[in-house]
N, C-alpha and C positions, 0 to 999 in steps of 0.2 A: 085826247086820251094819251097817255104816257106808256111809254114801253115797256115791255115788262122789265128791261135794266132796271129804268129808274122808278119803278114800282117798288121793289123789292129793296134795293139801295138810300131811297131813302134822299136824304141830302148829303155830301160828302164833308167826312168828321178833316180835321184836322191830324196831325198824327201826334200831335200835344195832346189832343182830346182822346185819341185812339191808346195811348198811355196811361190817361186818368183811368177811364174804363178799365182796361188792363188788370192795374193795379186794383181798380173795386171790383169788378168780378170774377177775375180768373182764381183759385182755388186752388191747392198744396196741400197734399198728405202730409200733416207734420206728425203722425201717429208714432211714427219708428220705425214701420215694419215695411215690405215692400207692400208698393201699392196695389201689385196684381194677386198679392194672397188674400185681400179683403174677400174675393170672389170665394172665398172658400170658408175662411174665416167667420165673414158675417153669417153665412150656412150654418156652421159649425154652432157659433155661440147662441143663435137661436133656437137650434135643434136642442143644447145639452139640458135646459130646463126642463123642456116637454117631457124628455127619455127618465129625468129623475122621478117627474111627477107620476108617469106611468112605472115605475118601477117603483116607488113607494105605495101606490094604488093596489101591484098585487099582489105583492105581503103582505097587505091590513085585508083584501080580500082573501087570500088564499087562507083563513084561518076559519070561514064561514062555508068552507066547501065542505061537500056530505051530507049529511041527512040533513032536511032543512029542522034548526033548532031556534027558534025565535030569540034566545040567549044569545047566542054566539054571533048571529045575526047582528045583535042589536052591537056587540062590543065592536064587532068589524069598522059599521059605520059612525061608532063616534071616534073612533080611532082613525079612520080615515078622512075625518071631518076637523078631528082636533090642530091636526097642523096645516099650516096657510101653503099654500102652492110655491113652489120653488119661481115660477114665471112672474110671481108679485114679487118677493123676497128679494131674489138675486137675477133680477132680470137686466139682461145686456141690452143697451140701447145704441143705434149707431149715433155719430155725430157726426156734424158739418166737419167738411176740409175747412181751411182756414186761408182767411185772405191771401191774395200775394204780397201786397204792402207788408201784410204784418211778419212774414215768413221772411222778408227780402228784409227788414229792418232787422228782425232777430239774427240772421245771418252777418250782417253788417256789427251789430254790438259786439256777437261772438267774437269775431273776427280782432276786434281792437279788444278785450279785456283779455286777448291769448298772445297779442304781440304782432299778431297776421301784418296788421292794418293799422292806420297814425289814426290817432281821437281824434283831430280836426278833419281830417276827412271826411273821415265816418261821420262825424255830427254834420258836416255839411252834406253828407249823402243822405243820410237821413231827412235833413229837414228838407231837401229837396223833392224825396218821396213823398213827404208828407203836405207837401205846398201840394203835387200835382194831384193827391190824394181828393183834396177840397176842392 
C-alpha cells in the first residue's frame, strides 16, 4: 500500500514537464482592469440587467393601478410583453482568463515592435514557448 505522499504525488514530473503544464494551464487577466475588482464587477454587471427589467416592469404596470379596468389592464400587459428583456438583449457574460503562453508571447511581440527587445530574440523566445507549449 503506498503512502499517502505518494498517493497524492503521483509520479514525479520533470521541471521541463512542470513548465509545459505551466504554460497550458496557468491563466492571466488580460481584461485591463485590475484583477481583484472582478469580484465586484462581475456582481455589478449581472445585477444591472435585472434592475433595468424591474424598473421597466413598473412603469408598464404602474399605469394599470386603480380601479380594476379590463382596458387599461390589457394595454399594461402587451406593453410590458412587447419589449424583449434587457438579460437576453444586453446580457454580460464572463469569459475565460487566458493562457499563460499566449499572454507571455503577446508580451514578448509588444516588447520588440516598441523597440524594448531585438526580433531575433523575441522570435527565438517565442518559438521556444511554443516547442514547450506541445
Amino acid at each position: 500500500m503506498p503512502t499517502d505522499i505518494e498517493w497524492w504525488q503521483g509520479r514525479r514530473r520533470s521541471p521541463q514537464e512542470k513548465k509545459a503544464l505551466s504554460y497550458a494551464r496557468d491563466r492571466r487577466n488580460d481584461y485591463g482592469e485590475n484583477d481583484k475588482s472582478s469580484r465586484k464587477s462581475i456582481r455589478r454587471n449581472k445585477r444591472t440587467p435585472n434592475r433595468a427589467d424591474r424598473h421597466r416592469e413598473h412603469q408598464a404596470l404602474s399605469a394599470a393601478t386603480g380601479a380594476a379596468e379590463p382596458e387599461a389592464a390589457e394595454r399594461a400587459e402587451v406593453k410590458l410583453y412587447a419589449k424583449k428583456s434587457m438579460w437576453l438583449t444586453k446580457r454580460w457574460r464572463k469569459c475565460r482568463d487566458t493562457p499563460l503562453a499566449s499572454v507571455v508571447e503577446y508580451k514578448l511581440r509588444r516588447r520588440a515592435e516598441l523597440g524594448m527587445s531585438d526580433e531575433a530574440v523575441v522570435a527565438e523566445r517565442i518559438g521556444r514557448i511554443r516547442r514547450r507549449r506541445a
